[in-house]
N, C-alpha and C positions, 0 to 999 in steps of 0.2 A: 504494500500500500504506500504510496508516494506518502513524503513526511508531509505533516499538516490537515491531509486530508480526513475526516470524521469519518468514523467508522460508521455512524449512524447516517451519515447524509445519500442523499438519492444516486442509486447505481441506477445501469445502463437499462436498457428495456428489449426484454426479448420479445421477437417476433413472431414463432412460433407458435401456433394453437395447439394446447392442452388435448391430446388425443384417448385418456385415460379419464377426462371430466364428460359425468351427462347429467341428464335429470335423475333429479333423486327426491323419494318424501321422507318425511320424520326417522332421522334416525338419532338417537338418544347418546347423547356424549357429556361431559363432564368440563368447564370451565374450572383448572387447577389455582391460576395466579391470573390477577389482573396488575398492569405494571402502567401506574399512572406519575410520572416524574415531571417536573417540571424543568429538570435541566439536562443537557445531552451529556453523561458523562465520558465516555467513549467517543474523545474528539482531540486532535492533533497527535502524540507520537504516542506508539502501542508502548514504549518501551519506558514510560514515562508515569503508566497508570491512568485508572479512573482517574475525572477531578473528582476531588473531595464533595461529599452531600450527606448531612446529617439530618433530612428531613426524612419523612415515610414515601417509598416509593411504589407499596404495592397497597392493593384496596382491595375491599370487600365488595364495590361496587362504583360504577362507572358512568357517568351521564356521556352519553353518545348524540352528537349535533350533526344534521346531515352535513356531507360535502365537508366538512373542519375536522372531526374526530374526538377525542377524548377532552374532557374540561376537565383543565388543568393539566393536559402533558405537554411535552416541550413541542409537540407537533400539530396543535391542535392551532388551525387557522392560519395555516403559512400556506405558500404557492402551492405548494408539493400536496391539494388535496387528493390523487389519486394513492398516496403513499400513507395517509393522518392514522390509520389502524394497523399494526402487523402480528399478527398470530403465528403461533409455534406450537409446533404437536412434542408434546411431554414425552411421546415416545421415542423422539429424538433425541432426545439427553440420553433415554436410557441407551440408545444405539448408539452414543457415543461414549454411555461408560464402559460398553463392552466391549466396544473397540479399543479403545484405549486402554482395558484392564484399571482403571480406579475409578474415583467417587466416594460417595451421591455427590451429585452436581445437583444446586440450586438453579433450576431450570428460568428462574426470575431474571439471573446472571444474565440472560442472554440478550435480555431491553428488548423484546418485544413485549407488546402488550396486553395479549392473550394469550396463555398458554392452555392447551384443550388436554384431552384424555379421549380418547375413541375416535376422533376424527383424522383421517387423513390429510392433514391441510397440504401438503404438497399438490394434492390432484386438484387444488381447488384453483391453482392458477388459469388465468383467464377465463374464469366463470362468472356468474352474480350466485352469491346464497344467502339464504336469513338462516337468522340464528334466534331462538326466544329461549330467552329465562326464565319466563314464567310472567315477566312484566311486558311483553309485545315483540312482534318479530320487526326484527333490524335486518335490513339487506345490504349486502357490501359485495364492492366490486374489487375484482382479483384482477390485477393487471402486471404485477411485478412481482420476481422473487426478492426475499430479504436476505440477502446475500451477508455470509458472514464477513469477518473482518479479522487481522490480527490480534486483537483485545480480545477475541475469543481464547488465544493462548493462555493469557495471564486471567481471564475469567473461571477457566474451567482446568485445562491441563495442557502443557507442551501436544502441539499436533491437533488440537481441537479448530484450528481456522481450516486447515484441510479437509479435514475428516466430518467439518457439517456443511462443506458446499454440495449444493443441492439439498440438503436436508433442514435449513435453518430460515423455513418458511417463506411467509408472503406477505406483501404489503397490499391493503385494500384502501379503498373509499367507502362512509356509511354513504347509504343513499337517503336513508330517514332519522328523526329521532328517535330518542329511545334509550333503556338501561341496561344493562350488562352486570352480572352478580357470578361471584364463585358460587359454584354447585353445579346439578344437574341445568342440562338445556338440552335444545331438541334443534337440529339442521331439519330445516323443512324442504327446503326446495334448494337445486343446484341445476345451474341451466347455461351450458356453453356459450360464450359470446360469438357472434358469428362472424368469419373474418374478417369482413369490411366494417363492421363497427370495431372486431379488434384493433384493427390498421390504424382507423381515424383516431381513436383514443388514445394509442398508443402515438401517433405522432403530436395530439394536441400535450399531452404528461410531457414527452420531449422538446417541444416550443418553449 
């Protein structure tokens, strides 16, 4: 990663339609950690550390504004709305403690802001899906992977920035209001983007 550049800030955008994502109803998963922060810590040299942040970065619950994302994270209401939410599947940590042979890794480490249980969120790229907690369904648009970063090393273990490309999620846009709570929730619907709205969205997030 070139020096200075944030780990957290917007990568490239693949072009490629998701041939593993279709329609899907209710399938029942688990919301692990909601990671709502208000500062980027993972930004300038890997080798340098987090910045420092002694406030609470993870919640119990999340107000979700469409098109902006999380109130109160460091992302909520910047240019980058196609990017404002990014979820990680928990069982990506575990695929990486066994890879790597150690752990528990604090799967929160990874600054995204949903980490799920039972869902596949890799196949969710380039899709739209809702997700309800029990308080309304919220639908979000999958256009980008959340590509990992150096800081993944000193986060979790030597080798860990390698070893989660490809597997260290996606970034969405909400399309509606709405709350977000650990515990159970339910994927209702997953519905492929069709290439030429992929194309256009994908070149206006690049603009």
């Amino acid at each position: 990663m070139p020096r200075g550049q944030p780990c957290e800030s917007i990568r490239g955008l693949s072009r490629q339609p998701n041939p593993r994502a279709r329609y899907a109803r209710r399938v029942e998963i688990e919301i692990v950690t909601l990671v709502v922060s208000p500062v980027r810590r993972y930004d300038g040299r890997p080798s340098d550390g987090p910045r420092p942040y002694d406030g609470r970065e993870t919640a119990d619950e999340a107000q979700v504004r469409a098109h902006k994302g999380l109130v109160g994270d460091r992302y909520f209401g910047t240019r980058h709305q196609f990017a404002a939410v990014t979820f990680l599947a928990s069982e990506s940590i575990d695929r990486l403690e066994g890879e790597l042979g150690t752990g528990p890794f604090d799967p929160a480490l990874a600054r995204r802001n949903v980490v799920t249980r039972g869902l596949d969120v890799e196949s969710l790229l380039h899709t739209t899906f809702t997700i309800d907690c029990g308080t309304g369904p919220i639908s979000f648009r999958a256009l980008t992977r959340a590509n990992p970063c150096a800081f993944m090393n000193g986060a979790f273990a030597d080798g860990s920035h390698q070893a989660m490309r490809g597997h260290a999620g996606i970034r969405t846009e909400p399309l509606n209001d709405g709350v977000l709570r650990v515990g159970p929730a339910t994927l209702l619907d997953v519905v492929t983007l069709a290439p030429e709205e992929l194309s256009r969205r994908q070149r206006a997030a690049a603009s």
